[in-house]
C-alpha positions as CSV (number, residue, x, y, z in Angstrom):
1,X,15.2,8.0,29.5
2,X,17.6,10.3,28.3
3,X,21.4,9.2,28.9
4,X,24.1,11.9,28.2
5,X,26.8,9.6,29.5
6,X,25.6,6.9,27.1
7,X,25.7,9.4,24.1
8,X,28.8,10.7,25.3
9,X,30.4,6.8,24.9
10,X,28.5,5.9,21.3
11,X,30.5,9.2,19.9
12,X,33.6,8.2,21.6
13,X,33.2,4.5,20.3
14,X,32.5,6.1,16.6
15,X,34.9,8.7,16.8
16,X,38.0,5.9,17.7
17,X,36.7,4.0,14.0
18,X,36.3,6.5,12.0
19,X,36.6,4.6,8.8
20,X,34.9,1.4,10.3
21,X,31.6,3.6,10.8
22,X,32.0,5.6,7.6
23,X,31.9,2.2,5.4
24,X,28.8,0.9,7.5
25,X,27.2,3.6,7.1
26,X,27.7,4.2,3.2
27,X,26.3,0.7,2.8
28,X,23.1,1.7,4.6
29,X,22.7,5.3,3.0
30,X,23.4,3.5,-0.4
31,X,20.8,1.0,0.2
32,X,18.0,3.9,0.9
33,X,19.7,6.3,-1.9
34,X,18.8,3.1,-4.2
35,X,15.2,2.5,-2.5
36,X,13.9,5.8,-3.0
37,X,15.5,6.3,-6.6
38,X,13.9,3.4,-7.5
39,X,10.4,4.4,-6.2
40,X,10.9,7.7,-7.2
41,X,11.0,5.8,-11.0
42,X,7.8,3.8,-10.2
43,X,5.9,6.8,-9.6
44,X,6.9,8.4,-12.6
45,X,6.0,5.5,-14.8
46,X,2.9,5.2,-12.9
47,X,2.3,8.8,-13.7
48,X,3.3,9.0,-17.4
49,X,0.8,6.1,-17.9
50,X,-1.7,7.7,-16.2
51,X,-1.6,10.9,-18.1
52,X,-1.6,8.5,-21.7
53,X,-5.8,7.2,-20.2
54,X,-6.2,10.9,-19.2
55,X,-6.2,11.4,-23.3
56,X,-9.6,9.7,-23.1
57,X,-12.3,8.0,-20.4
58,X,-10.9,4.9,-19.0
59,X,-13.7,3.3,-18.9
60,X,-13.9,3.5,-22.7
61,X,-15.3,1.1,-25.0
62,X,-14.4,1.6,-28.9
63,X,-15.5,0.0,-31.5
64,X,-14.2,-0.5,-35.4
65,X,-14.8,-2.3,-38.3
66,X,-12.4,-3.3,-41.4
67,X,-12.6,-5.4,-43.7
68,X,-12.8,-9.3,-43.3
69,X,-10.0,-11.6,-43.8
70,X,-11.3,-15.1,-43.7
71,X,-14.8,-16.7,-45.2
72,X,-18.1,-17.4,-42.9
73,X,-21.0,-18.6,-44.2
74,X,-20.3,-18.8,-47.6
75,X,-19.6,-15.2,-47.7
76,X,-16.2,-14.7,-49.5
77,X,-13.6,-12.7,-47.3
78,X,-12.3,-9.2,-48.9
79,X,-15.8,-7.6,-48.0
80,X,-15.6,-4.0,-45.7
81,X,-17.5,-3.7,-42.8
82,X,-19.4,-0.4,-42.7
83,X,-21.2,0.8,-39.4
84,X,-24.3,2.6,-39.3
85,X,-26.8,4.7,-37.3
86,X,-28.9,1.3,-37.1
87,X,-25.4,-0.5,-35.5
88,X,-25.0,2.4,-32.9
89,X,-29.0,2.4,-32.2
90,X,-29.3,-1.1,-31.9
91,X,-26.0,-1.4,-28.7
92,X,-27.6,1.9,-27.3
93,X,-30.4,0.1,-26.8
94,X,-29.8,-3.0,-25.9
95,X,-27.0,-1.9,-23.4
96,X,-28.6,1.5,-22.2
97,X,-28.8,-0.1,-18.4
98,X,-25.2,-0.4,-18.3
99,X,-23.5,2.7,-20.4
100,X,-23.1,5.8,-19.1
101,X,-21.8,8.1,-22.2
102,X,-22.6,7.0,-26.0
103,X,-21.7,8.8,-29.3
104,X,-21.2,7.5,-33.8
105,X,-18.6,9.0,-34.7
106,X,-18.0,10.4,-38.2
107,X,-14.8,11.1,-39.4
108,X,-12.8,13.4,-42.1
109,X,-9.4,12.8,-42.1
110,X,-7.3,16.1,-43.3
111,X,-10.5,18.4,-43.6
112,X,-9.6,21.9,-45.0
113,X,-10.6,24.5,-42.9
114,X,-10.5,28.6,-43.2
115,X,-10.7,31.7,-41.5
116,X,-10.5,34.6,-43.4
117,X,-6.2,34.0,-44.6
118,X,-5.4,31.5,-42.6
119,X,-5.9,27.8,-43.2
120,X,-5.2,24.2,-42.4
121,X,-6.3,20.4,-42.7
122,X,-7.7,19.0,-39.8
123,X,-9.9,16.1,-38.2
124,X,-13.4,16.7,-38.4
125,X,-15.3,14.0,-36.3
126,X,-19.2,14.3,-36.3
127,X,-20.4,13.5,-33.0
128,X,-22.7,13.3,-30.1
129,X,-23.1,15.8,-27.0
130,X,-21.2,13.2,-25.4
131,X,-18.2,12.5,-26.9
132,X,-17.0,15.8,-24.5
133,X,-17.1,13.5,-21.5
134,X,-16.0,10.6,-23.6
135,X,-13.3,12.1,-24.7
136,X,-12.5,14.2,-21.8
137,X,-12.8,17.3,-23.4
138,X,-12.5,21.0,-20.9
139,X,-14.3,24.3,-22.8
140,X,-12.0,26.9,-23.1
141,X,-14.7,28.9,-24.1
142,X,-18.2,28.7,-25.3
143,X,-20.1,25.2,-25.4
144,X,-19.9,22.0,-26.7
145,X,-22.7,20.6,-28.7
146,X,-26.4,19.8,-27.5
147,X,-29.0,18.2,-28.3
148,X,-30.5,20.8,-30.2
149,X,-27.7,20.9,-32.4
150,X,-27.8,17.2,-33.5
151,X,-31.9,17.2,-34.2
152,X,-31.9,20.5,-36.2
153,X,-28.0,19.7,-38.2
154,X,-26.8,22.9,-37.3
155,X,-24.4,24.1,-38.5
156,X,-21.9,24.7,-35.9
157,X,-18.1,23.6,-34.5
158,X,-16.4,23.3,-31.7
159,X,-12.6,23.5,-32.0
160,X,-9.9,22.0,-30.3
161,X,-7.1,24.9,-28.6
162,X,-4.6,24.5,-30.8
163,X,-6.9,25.2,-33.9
164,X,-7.7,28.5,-32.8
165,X,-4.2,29.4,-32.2
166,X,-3.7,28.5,-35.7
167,X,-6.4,30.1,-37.3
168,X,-6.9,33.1,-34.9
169,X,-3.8,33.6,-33.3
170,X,-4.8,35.9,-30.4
171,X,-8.0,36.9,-31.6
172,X,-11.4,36.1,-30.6
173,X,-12.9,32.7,-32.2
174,X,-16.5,32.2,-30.5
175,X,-19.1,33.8,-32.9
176,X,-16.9,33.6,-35.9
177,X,-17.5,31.6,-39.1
178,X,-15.0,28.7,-40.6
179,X,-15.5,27.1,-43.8
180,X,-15.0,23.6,-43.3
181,X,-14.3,21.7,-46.8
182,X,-16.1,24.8,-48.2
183,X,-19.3,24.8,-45.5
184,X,-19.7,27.9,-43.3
185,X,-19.9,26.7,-39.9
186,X,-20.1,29.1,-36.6
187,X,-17.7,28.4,-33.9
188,X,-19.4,28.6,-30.9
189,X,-16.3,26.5,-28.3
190,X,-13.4,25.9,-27.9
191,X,-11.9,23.2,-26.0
192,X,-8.7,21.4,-24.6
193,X,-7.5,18.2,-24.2
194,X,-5.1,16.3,-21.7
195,X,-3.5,15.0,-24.5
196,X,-2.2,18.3,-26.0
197,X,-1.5,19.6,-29.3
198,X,-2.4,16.8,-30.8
199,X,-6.1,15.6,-29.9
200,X,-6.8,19.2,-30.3
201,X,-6.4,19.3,-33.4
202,X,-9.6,18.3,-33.8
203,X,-12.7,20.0,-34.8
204,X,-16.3,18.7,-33.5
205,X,-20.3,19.5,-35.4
206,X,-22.8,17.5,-35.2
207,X,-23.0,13.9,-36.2
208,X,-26.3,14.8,-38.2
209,X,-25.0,17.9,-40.1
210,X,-21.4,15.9,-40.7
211,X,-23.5,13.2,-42.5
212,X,-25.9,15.2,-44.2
213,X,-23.3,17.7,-45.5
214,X,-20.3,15.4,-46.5
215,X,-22.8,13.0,-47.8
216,X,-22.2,10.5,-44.9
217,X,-25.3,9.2,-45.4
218,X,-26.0,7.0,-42.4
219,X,-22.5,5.8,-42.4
220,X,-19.9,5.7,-38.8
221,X,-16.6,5.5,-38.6
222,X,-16.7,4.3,-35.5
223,X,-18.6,3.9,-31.8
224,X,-17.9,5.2,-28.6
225,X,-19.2,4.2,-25.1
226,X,-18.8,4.2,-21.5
227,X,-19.9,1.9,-18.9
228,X,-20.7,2.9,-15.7
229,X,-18.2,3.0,-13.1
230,X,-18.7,1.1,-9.7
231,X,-16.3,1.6,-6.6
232,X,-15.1,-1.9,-6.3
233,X,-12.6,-1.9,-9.9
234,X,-12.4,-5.6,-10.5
235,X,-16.2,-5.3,-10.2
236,X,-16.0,-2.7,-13.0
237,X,-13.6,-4.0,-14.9
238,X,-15.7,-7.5,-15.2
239,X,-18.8,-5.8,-16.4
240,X,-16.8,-3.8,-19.1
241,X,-15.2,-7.1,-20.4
242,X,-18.8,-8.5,-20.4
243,X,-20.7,-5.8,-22.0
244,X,-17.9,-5.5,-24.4
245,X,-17.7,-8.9,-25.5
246,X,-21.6,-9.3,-25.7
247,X,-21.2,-6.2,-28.2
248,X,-18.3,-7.5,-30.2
249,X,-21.1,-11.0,-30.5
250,X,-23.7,-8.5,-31.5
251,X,-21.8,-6.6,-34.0
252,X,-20.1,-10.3,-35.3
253,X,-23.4,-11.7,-36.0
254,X,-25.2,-8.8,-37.4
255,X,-22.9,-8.7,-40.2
256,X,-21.9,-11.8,-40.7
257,X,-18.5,-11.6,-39.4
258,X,-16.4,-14.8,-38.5
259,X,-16.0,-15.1,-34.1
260,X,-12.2,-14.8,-34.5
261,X,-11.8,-12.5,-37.5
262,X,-10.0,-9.5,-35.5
263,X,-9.7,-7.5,-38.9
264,X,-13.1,-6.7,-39.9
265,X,-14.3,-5.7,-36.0
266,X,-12.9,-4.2,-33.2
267,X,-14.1,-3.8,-29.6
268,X,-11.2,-2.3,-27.9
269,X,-11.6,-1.9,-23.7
270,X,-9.7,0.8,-22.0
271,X,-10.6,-0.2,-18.6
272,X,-9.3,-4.1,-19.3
273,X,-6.1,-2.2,-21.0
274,X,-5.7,-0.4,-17.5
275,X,-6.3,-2.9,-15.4
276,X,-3.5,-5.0,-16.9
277,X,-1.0,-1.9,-17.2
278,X,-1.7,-0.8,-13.2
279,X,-1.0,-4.5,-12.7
280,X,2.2,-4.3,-14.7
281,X,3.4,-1.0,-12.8
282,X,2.3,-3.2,-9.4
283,X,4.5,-5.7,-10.5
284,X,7.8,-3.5,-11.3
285,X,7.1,-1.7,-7.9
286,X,7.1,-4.8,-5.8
287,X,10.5,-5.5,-8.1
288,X,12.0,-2.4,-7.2
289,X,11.1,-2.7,-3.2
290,X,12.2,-6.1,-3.4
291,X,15.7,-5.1,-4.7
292,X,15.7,-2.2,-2.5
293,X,15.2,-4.0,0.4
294,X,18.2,-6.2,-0.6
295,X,20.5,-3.6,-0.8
296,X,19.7,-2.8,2.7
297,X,19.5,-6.1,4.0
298,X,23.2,-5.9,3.0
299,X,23.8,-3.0,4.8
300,X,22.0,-4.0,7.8
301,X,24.0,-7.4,7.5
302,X,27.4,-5.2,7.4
303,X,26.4,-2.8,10.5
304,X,25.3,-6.1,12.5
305,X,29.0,-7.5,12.1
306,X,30.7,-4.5,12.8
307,X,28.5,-4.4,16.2
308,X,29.6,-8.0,17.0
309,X,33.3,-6.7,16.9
310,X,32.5,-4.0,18.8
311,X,30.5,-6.6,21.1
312,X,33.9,-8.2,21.3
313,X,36.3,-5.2,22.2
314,X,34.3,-3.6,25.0
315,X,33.6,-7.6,26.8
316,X,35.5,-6.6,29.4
317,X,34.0,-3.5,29.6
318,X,30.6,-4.9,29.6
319,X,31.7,-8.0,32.4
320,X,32.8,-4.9,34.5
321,X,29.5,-3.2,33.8
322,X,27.6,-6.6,34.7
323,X,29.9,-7.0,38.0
324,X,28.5,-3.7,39.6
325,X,25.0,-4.7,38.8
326,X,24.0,-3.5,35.2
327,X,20.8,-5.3,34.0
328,X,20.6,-7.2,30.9
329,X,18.2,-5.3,29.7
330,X,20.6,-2.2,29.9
331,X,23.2,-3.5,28.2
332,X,20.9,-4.7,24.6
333,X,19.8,-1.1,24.8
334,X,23.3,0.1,25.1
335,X,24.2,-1.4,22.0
336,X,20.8,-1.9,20.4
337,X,20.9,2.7,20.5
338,X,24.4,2.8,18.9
339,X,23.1,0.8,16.1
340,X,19.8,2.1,15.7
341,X,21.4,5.7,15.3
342,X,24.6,4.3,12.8
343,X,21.6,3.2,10.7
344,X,19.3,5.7,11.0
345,X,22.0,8.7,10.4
346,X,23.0,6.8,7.3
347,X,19.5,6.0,6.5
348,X,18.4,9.6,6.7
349,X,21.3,10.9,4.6
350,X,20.5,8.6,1.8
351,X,17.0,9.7,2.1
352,X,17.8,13.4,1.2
353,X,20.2,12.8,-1.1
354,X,17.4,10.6,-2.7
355,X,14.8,12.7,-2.7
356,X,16.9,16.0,-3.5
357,X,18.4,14.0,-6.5
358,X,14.4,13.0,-7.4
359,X,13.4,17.1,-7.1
360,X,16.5,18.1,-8.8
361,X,16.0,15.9,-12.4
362,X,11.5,15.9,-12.3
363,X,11.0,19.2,-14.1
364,X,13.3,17.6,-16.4
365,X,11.8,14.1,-17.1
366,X,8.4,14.8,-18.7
367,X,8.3,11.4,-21.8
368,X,4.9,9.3,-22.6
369,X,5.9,7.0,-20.4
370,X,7.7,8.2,-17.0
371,X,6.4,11.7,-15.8
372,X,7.9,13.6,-13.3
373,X,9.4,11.1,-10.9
374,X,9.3,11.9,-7.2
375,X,8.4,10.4,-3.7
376,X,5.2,10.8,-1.9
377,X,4.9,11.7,2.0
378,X,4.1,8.1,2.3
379,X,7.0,6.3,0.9
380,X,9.4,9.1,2.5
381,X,7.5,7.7,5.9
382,X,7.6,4.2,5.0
383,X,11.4,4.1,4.5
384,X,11.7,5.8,7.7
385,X,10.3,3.2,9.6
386,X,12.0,0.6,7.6
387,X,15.4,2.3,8.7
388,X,14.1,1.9,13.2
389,X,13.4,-1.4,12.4
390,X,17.0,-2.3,9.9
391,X,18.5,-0.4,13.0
392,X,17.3,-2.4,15.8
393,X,17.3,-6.1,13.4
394,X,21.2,-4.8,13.1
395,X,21.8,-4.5,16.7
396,X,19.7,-7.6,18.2
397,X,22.4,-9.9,17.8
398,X,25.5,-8.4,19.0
399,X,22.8,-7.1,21.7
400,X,21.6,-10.5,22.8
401,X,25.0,-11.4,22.8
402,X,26.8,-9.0,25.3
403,X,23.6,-9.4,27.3
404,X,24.5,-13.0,27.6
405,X,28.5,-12.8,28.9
406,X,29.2,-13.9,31.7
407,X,31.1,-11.3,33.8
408,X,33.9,-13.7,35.4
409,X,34.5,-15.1,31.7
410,X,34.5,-11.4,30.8
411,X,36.8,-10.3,33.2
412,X,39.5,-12.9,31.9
413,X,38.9,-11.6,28.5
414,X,42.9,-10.2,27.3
């Protein structure tokens, strides 16, 4: 119930220690300023590793060969290990159950291209319909490649956003034709990337046409897959480790490859890299609560000592108020209110500043790695709740206390 007398003597008590209550309180609002500045971080992070998987399918497998470093079977090390159509066949095969997306990849690195006077080198990578969702490719305009495309080796490219910009400005690119190391090739998309400027760069055709006309033979540069997702992660995770180890085997004993030579192939797992980088980012925000907290368990140590003195200049006032017949109960709740509202007002004003501090520098942080850092609706509520319960951990003490005098003792008190 509503008191205004009992407001009325919680100002007055504040208002005779001015100092006193402005110290307590900066320890509390400097305990939630830190708290949400710190979470405010962990977001970002969180974020700005996010966005670097967004580049690509996290549930990627990738797969490339080198050349082999150490001897196996009596065959000397030194030799390169070249992929083919057959390698790519042979895991789409015997994985199709579990994979979701497949494409070979073909690649030209620093492939001239022109349009009309303009001209530049870029990537050409020939691929497979689904290296779009592999690669997490959005048209701009146009399409990406199709089946068609790949049995017939057309002719045709699909170029990343920044490519058009530098080959045709403003203008129109779907319909037009690009020489690509000297091959007239029709442009019939246009896409964008997540990871900018630089992974669009790129310019797709078809794996079919990119072997046939660079004389790729049957060569790959590399493989890319997908697994299929499930909703439970760890359960995910575990099957991509599996079927990406069981294809590393594969790959090892087709060509002869020592089990622990890392040179000559590579089976790299995006979901197992994500899985330990989200528990990393776990870890250093259960660091940052947990040295949050502290700061405010300070605070909330300071605010309960300055309610025990408080305790002990109103004892006579309290024996009095016990004399005429005041409840126990009335008297924790007397002081557990002044503290609960000491620590919330100081809680709340470290919030804002917090969060106004977070809005103010976002637009401002934008690196790899920390993106943007700000705190959700369900922190800013978290750390409201944590600042009731600091209030009323502050005040149970020095509540349980004055609840506990006796009034004759009290009435002695000098």
């Amino acid at each position: 119930m509503f008191s205004l007398e009992r407001w009325q003597e919680i100002f007055e008590t504040l208002n005779k220690n001015r100092l006193r209550t402005l110290l307590t309180a900066l320890s509390v609002s400097s305990g939630i300023f830190i708290l949400v500045i710190l979470l405010g971080i962990s977001a970002g992070i969180q974020k700005g590793v996010e966005s670097q998987f967004e580049e690509d399918a996290t549930n990627r497998i990738s797969i490339w060969t080198g050349t082999t470093t150490k001897e196996f079977k009596g065959l000397n090390p030194g030799r390169y290990i070249q992929l083919k159509n057959a390698d790519y066949n042979l895991l789409a095969n015997t994985y199709d159950d579990y994979l979701e997306y497949r494409s070979p990849i073909f690649h030209i690195w620093g492939g001239s291209v022109n349009f009309k006077t303009q001209s530049g080198n870029y990537r050409i990578e020939g691929v497979y319909p689904d290296q779009q969702f592999i690669e997490n490719e959005t048209l701009v305009s146009g399409r990406f490649l199709n089946l068609s495309d790949v049995e017939t080796a057309s002719k045709v490219a699909i170029i990343g956003h920044q490519v058009q910009k530098d080959l045709f400005k403003s203008a129109p690119a779907i319909g037009t034709t690009i020489e690509i190391q000297g091959i007239n090739f029709l442009v019939v998309g246009v896409y964008s990337d997540p990871g900018g400027a630089r992974e669009e760069n790129r310019i797709f055709i078809p794996l079919t046409a990119a072997q046939k006309v660079f004389n790729g033979q049957d060569k790959l540069r590399s493989i890319a897959y997908t697994v299929k997702m499930s909703d439970d992660f760890d359960q995910a995770v575990a099957l991509s480790g599996l079927v990406s180890n069981r294809m590393d085997q594969d790959l090892r004993q087709r060509h002869n490859v020592a089990p622990d030579d890392r040179s000559a192939v590579r089976v790299n797992n995006t979901l197992e890299e994500a899985k330990k980088i989200y528990s990393l980012i776990a870890t250093i925000r259960g660091v940052f609560w947990f040295v949050g907290i502290g700061t405010i368990i300070a605070g909330i140590v300071g605010v309960s000592n300055i309610m025990l003195i408080v305790v002990k200049e109103r004892t006579k006032e309290i024996g009095i108020r016990k004399a005429l017949g005041a409840l126990p109960w009335s008297i924790i709740a007397m002081i557990l209110q002044e503290a609960i509202f000491v620590t919330s007002l100081a809680g709340f004003v470290g919030l804002f500043l917090g969060v106004g501090l977070l809005e103010l520098i976002s637009p401002m942080v934008d690196s790899d790695f920390i993106k943007h850092p700000q705190v959700d609706f369900n922190t800013a509520m978290t750390t409201v709740l944590l600042l009731i319960v600091a209030g009323a951990l502050a005040g149970f003490v020095p509540a349980r206390r004055a609840a506990n005098i006796k009034p004759i003792i009290a009435l002695r008190d000098e």
